[in-house]
N, C-alpha and C positions, 0 to 999 in steps of 0.2 A: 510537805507533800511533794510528789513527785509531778512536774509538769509537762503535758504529752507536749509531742511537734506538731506545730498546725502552720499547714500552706507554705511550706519549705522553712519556715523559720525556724532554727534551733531552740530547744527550749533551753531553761538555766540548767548550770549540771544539779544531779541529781542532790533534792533537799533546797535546793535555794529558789527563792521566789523571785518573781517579776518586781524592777525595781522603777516606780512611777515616780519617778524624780526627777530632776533637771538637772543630775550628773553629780556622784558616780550615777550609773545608768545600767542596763545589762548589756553587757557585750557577747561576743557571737564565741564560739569555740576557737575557730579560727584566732582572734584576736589573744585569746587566752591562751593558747598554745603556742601562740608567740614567742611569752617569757619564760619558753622553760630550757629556752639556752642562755647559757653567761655570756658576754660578753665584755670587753677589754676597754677601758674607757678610750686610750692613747691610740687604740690597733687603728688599722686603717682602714679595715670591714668598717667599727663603728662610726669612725670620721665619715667616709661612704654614705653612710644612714642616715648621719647627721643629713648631711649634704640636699640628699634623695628627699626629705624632710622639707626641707627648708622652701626647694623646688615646689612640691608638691603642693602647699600651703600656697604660693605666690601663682598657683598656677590659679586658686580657687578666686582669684580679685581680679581674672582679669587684666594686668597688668602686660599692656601691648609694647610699651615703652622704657620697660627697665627703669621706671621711676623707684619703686621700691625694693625692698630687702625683708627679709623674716628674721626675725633674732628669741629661739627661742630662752625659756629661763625656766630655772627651778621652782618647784613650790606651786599652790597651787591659784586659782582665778587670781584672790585680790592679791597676791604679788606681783601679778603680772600688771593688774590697776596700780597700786602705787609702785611700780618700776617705769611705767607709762607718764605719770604722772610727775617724779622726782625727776625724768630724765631729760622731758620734751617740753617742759615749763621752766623756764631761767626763772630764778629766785626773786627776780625785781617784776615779776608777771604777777598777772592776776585772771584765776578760774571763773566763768560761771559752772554751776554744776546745777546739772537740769536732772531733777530727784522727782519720781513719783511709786515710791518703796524704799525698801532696805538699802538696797544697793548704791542709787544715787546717796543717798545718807551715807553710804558708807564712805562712798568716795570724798563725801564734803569732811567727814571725819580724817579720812587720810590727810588731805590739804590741812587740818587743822593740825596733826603731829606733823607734815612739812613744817609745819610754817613759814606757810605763802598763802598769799592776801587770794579771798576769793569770795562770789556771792551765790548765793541759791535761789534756786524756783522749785518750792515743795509743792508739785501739785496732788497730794495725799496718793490715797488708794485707786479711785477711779480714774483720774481723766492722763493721757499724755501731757507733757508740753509742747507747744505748738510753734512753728517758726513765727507769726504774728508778737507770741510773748517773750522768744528769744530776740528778735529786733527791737523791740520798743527798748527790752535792759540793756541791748548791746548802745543801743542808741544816747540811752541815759546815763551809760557810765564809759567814757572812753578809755581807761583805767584795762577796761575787760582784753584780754588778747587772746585767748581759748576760752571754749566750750568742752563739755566734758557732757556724753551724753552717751545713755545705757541703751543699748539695741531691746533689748526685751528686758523688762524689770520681773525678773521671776516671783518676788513677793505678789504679787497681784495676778501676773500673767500679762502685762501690755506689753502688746508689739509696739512700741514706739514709732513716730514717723521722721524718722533719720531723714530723708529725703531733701523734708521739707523743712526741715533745724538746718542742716547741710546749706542748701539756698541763702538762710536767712545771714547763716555764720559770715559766710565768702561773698554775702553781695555788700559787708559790711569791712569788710578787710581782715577777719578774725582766723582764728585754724581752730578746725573741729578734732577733736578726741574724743572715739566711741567703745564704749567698752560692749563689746557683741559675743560675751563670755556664751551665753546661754543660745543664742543665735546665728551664729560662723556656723558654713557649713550647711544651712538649710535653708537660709534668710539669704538672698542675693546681697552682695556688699562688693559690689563690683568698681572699681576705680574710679571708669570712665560716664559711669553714673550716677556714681555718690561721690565727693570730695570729702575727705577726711587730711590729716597727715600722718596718723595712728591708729589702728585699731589694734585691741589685744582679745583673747579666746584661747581655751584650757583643752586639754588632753582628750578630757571627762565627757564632753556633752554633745555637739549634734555629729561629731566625725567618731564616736562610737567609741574612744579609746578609754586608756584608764587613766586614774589620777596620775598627778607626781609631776608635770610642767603645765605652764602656757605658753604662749610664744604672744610674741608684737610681728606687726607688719606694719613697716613705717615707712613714709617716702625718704628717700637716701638723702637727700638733702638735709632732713628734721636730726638723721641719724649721725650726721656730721658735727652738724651744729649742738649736739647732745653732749660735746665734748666737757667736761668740767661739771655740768651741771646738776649731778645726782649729790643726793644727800646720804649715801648709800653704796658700800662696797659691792655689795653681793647683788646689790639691785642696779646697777648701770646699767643700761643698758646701751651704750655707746660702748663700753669696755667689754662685752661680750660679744658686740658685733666685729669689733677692730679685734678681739682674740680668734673669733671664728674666720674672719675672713684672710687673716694672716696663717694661721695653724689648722683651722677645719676644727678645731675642737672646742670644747665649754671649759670655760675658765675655771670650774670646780668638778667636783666630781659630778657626774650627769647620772638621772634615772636611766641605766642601760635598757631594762628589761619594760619600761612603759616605753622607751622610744621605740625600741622592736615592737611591741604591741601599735603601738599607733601608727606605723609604716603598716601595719597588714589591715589595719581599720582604714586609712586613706586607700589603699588597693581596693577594698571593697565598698570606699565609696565611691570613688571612679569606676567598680564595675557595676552599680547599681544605675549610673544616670548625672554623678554629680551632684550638685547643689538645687536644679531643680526637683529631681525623683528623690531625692532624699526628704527634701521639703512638703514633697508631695504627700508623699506615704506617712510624714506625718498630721500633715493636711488632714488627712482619712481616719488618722488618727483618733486626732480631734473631735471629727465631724461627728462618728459613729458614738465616741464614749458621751459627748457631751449630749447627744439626739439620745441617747439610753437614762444620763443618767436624768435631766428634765422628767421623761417619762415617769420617773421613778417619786418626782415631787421637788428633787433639788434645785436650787436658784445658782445661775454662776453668777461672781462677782461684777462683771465686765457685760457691756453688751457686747451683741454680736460683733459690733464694727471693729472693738478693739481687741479681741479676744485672739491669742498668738496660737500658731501651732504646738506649742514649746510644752508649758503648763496650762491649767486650764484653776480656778482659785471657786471654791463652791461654798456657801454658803451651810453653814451647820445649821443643821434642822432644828426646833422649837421644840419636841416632842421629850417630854420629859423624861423618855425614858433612852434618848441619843445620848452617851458619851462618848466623848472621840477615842477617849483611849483606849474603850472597849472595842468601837468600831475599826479600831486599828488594829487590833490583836485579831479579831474575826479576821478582815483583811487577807492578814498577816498568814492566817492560819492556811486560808484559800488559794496562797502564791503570789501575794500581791501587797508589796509593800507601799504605800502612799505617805502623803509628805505631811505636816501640819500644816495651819495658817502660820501667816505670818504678816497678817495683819494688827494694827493696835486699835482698831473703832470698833469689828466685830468679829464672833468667833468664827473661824471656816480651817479647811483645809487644802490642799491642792492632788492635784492628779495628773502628772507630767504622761508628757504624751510622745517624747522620746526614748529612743534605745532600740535594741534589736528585735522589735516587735512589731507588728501589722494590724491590719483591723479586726482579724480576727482573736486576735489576744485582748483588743478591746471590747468587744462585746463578751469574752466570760469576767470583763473586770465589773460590768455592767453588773451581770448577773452574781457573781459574788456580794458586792453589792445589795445587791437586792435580799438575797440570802441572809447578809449579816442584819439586816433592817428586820426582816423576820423575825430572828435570832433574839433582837434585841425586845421586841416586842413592840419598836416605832412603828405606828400606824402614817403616818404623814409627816415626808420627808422636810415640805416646805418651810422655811426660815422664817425667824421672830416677822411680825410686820415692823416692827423700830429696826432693822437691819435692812428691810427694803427703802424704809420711808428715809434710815441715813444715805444710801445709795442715790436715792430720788433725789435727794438734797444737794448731797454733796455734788453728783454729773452734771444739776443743773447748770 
């Protein structure tokens, strides 16, 4: 179906729907009309772009003191996790990895095909880990030299409290490593008030661009001593920074036409406000779809306090006559793609709450929504009571 322009936003081009996801995402015309020149991988335009790039992104942290560097890479989020990961952890180290979803999981599986010693905090679906539980383990295993900790864990939707893991890591002697794939960009991650020695973040997700890289932004010091340490050609990331800083270019062939896309998605989020108005507007995001869809009978997974701008994780209704993957195809039908769960205790789905959209594309997601619940013949949206009562349990 074709979707109109509402409140200066560009709708998707014609046929394609709203994508409620945590990236890819929808991008603006603008950004799309980026790639419709070739460029030269070696030329010195794209060296230039590289460059502009790299700038750009270092410019978003903050960074008053030329402590760090940007180094982008191929491929897309978890390459840039285990590039992070292989590069800035010497092989005789050992990770915590602070998992509550997919993601941290994922990471603790990457460590597993490193093979490098490392321990976990699963704190399931609902709750963060908190810097109290990162101390006590730092405390009890001195073994531990990083932390490895997700800014926002999209399975669920938690905003993580980096802040205060951050504290816990550095008041212990340790180095934090954040993977802020889903959150750069919208989430403040600023230098000089969070301590990390790495973060890494994709193309795709709150700077609006398209898939095909991520980049690292690592303090210069981490990126030195990175020298030898990868398990991994294509994945050094110490060798892509000593090739870009000498030559300006990527050690392989580089996504030409998503880097030109993402130099015009960073221009238009510098012309929106930054990392706060970015954040904001999906702030509103949130507020509006999630105050719609409640109305409507749904439960979110998450209470308020931890609930992120990013995704939003909602509990599937009990109504025998909700299936998701019909309610996805209605969705679907309406211009509005959504994500499934990706939960393992209960069924639900998600409803991402970035990309090039505002609050007013959230409220006909409401109503679509509401539409297909019709459609289906669900009278009451609200979720099993054993799905609340796991919830109850488990936050305890």
């Amino acid at each position: 179906m074709r979707v109109s322009p509402v409140e200066g936003f560009d709708p998707p081009a014609l046929g394609e729907p709203y994508l409620l996801t945590p990236g890819p995402l929808t991008t603006s015309y603008a950004v799309k009309q980026a790639m419709l020149r070739d460029w030269g991988s070696w030329d010195g335009d794209f060296r230039a772009m590289t460059a502009d790039l790299r700038r750009r992104l270092l410019a978003l942290i903050g960074d008053t003191k030329s402590e760090y560097d940007c180094v982008p890479i191929q491929g897309s989020g978890s390459f840039c996790v285990e590039a992070m990961l292989g590069s800035f952890v010497p092989k005789d180290s050992k990770v915590l990895v602070l998992a509550n979803g997919a993601y941290g999981l994922r990471a603790a599986q990457t460590m597993q095909y490193l093979g490098r010693a490392f321990t976990l905090i699963d704190k399931g679906d609902y709750l963060p880990p908190r810097g109290d539980e990162v101390g006590a383990a730092l405390d009890a295993d001195p073994a531990i030299t990083h932390v490895l900790a997700i800014h926002c864990e999209t399975s669920s939707g938690i905003l993580n409290p980096v802040a205060e893991i951050s504290e816990a890591v550095y008041a212990r002697g340790r180095k934090l490593l954040v993977d802020s794939m889903s959150a750069f960009g919208a989430i403040p991650l600023e230098v000089g008030k969070i301590r990390y020695e790495a973060m890494v973040s994709s193309a795709n997700k709150c700077i609006e661009g398209v898939p095909g890289f991520g980049f690292v932004i690592a303090r210069k010091s981490e990126l030195e001593k990175a020298k030898g340490n990868s398990h991994s050609l294509s994945l050094d990331i110490h060798a892509q920074w000593a090739a870009m800083e000498k030559t300006g270019q990527w050690r392989f062939t580089p996504p030409t036409h998503v880097v030109a896309a993402f130099l015009e998605a960073l221009r238009m989020h510098e012309a929106e406000g930054g990392v706060a108005a970015r954040g904001a507007r999906y702030m509103k995001n949130r507020n509006v779809m999630v105050e719609g869809m409640r109305a409507l009978g749904f439960e979110t997974l998450l209470s308020d306090r931890w609930l992120s701008p990013i995704i939003v994780t909602f509990f599937c209704p009990s109504d025998g006559n909700f299936v998701f993957e019909h309610f996805y195809e209605l969705m679907k039908g309406k211009g509005f793609i959504i994500y499934p769960g990706k939960l393992t205790v209960v069924d639900s789905f998600r409803v991402g709450c970035i990309g090039r959209m505002d609050e007013h594309v959230m409220r006909r997601v409401v109503e679509a929504a509401r539409q297909s619940l019709a459609e289906m013949g669900v009278a009451d949206a609200a979720p099993p009571q054993a799905a609340l009562a796991e919830r109850a349990k488990l936050a305890a």
